[in-house]
C-alpha positions in Angstrom: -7.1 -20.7 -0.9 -5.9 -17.7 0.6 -5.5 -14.0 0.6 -2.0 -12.9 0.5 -0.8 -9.7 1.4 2.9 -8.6 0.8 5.2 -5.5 2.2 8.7 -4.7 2.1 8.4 -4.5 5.6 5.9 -4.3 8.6 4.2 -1.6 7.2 1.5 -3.1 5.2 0.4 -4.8 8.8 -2.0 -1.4 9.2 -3.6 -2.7 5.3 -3.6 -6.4 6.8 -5.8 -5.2 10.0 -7.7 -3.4 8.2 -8.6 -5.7 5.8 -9.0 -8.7 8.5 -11.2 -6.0 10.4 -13.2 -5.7 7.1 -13.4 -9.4 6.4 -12.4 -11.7 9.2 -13.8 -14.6 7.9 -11.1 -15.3 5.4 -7.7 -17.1 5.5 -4.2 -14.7 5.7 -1.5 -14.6 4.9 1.2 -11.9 5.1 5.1 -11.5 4.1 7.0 -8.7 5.3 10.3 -8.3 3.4 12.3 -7.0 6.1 15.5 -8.1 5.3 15.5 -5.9 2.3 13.7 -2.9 3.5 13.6 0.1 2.5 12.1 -0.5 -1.3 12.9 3.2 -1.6 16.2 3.5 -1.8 16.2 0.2 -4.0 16.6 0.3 -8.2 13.6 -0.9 -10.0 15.1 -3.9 -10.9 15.9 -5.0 -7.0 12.4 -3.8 -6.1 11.6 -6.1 -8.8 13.1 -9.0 -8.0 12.4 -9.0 -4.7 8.4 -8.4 -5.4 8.7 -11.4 -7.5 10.2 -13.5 -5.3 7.5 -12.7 -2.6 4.5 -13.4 -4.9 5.6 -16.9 -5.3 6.3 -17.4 -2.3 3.0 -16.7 -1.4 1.2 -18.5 -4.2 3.1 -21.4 -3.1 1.7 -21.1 0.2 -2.1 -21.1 -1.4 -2.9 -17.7 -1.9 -5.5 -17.2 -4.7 -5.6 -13.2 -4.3 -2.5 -11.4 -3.5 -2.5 -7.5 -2.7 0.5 -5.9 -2.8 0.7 -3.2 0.5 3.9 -1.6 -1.1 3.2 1.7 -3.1 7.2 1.1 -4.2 6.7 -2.3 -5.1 3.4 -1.4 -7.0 4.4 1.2 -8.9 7.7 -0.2 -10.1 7.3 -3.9 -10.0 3.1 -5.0 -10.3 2.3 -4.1 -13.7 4.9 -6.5 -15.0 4.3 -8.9 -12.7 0.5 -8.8 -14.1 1.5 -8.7 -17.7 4.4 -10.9 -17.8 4.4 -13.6 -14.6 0.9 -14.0 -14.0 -0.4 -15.8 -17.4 2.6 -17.9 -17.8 3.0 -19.4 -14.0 -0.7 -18.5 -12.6 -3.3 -17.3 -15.0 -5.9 -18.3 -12.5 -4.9 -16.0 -9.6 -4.5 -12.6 -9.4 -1.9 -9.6 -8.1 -3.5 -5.9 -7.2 -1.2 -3.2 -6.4 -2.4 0.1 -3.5 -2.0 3.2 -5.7 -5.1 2.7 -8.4 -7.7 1.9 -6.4 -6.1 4.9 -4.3 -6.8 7.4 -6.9 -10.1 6.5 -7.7 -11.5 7.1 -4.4 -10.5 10.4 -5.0 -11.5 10.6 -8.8 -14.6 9.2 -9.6 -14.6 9.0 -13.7 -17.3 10.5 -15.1 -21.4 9.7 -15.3 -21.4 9.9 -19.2 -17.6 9.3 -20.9 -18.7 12.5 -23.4 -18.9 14.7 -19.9 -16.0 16.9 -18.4 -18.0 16.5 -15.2 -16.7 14.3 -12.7 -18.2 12.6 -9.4 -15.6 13.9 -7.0 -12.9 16.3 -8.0 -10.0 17.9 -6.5 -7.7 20.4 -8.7 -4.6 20.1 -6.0 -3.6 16.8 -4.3 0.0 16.1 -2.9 1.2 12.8 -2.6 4.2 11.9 0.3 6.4 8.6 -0.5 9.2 6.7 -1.0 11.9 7.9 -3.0 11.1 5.2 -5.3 7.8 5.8 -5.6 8.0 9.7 -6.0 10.9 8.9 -8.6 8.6 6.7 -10.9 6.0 9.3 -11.2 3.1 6.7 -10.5 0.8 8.8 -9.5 0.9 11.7 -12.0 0.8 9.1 -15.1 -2.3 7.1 -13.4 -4.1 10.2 -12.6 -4.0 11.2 -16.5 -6.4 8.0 -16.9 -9.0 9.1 -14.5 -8.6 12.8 -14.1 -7.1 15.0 -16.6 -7.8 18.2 -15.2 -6.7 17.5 -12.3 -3.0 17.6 -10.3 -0.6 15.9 -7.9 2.1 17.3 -6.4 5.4 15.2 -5.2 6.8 15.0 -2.2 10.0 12.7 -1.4 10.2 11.5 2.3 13.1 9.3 2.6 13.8 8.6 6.0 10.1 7.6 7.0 10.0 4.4 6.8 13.2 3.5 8.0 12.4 5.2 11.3 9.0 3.6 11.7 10.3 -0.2 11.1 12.8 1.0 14.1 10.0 1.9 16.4 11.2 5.5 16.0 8.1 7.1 15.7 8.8 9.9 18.5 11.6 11.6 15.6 9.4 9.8 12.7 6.6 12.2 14.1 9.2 15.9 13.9 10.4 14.1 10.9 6.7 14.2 9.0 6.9 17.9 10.2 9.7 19.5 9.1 8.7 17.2 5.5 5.5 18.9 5.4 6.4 22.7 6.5 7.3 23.6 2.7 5.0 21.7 1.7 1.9 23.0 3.0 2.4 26.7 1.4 1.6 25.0 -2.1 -2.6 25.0 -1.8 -3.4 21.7 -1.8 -6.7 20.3 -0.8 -5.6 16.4 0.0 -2.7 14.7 0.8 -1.7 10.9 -0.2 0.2 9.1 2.2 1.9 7.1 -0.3 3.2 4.6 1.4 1.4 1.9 3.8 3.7 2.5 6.5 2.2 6.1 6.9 -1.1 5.9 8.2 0.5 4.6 11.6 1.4 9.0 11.4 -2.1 9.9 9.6 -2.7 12.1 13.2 0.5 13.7 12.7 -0.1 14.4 8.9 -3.3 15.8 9.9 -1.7 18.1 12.4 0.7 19.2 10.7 -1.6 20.5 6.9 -4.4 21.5 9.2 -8.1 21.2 8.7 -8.5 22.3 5.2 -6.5 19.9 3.5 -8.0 15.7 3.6 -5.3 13.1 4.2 -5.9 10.1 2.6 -4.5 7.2 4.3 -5.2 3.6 2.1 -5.9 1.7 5.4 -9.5 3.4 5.3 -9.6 2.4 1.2 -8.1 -1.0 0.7 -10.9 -3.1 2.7 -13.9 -0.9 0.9 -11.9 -1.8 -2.5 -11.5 -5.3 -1.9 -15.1 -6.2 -0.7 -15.9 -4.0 -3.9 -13.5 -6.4 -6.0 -14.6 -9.7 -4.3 -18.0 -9.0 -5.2 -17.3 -8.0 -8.8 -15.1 -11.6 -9.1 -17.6 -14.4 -7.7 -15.7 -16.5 -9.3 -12.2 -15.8 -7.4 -14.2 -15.3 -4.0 -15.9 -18.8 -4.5 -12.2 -20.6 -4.1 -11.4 -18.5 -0.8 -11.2 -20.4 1.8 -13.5 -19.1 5.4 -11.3 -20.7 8.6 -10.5 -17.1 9.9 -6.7 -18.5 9.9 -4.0 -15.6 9.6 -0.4 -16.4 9.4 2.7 -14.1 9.5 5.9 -14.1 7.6 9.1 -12.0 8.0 12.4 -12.5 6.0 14.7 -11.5 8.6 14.2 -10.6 12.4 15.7 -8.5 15.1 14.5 -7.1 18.6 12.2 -4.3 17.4 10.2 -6.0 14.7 8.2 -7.7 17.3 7.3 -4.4 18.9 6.3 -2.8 15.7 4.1 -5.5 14.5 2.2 -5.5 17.9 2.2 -1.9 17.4 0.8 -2.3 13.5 -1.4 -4.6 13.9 -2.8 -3.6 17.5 -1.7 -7.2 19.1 1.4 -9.5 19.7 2.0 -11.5 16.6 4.0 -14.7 15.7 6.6 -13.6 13.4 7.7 -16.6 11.2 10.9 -16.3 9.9 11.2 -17.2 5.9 14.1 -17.3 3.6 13.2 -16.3 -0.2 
């Protein structure tokens, strides 16, 4: 069995190599939606339906874990994909989503549940995403459950990720600057890059906030929280299978994707196309 690992685009490549980096030994696979990219500008109930026709696409193909790379698609489509798909067609398998395990490696909950006291606190964090993502308020209801005292402010970045899965990264790179030159005059000591096609820019988001403020970029989280969850779930780890296989899967193609996946994953990849 496999680990899956799905995008709306090429984005979620950065996760994959990450991940892959972290633990090579495992079989691959990953799906980039391209055809319908960007989530952001999608309704929930496309984001939806296009999530769910990825995840069984992928447990079709063997995948016993899937992680979902997409903030978008994890804030608006995972949790009912959990609930509602999972113990009907696969109640064996599992689906984890980017933006929990996100938060809580900034929020530690407490030593002792009674305590106010927490491991790691900031009082200020942004978060920069999707419009999507920004829209459902993810992160501000999630954060509730871990940190109460605690706050995240918003910031919508629209035209991101359209100009990264273009190769665009020259105007993405002014683009992140002229996002973040309002933003940094509101005191906040981190910044989420909420979206996995970000930390490709995490030099330029640093840059741009300066030295005070952490950027927190979930290429440098997802393969900590994985070995973390692997090793929590023997049971789920036991059915992986160890061929060091990888396999990549795009549902439409053109003349740049190529060059952005070489550029996302650090080498030349073999794009397969899919239809779904």
């Amino acid at each position: 069995m496999k680990i899956g690992i799905f995008d709306s685009g090429l984005g979620g490549l950065v996760i994959a190599r990450a991940i892959v980096k972290k633990l090579p030994k495992y079989d691959y696979i990953y799906l980039g939606d391209t055809k319908n990219l960007p989530y952001g500008q999608k309704s929930p109930v496309q984001i939806y339906r296009f999530t769910l026709k990825a995840v069984d696409f992928l447990f079709k193909q063997k995948c016993q874990i899937i992680i979902i790379a997409c903030n978008t698609a994890s804030a608006l489509a995972l949790r009912k994909i959990q609930q509602q798909y999972l113990p009907t067609h696969y109640p064996n398998r599992r689906v984890l989503g980017v933006i929990i395990p996100t938060l809580e490696s900034i929020w530690q909950p407490p030593i002792d549940i009674r305590s106010p006291i927490r491991t790691n606190r900031r009082s200020k964090v942004g978060v920069i995403g999707t419009t999507a993502t920004i829209k459902s308020h993810i992160y501000k209801k999630e954060l509730t459950k871990i940190n109460g005292q605690a706050r995240i402010i918003e910031l919508v970045a629209p035209d991101l990720v359209p100009l990264i899965e273009q190769n665009s990264l020259q105007k993405a790179r002014k683009t992140v600057k002229l996002y973040l030159r309002p933003f940094k005059k509101r005191g906040i000591e981190a910044l989420i890059l909420g979206c996995t096609h970000y930390p490709i820019l995490k030099k330029t988001f640093g840059q741009a906030m300066g030295r005070k403020v952490t950027v927190i970029s979930q290429d440098e989280i997802m393969p900590g929280k994985l070995v973390n969850y692997l090793k929590r779930h023997k049971e789920l780890a036991s059915k992986l299978s160890k061929n060091s296989k990888k396999e990549f899967w795009v549902t439409s193609r053109n003349s740049k994707f190529d060059k952005v996946a070489k550029r996302m994953f650090g080498r030349k990849l073999d794009l397969k196309l899919v239809k779904i």
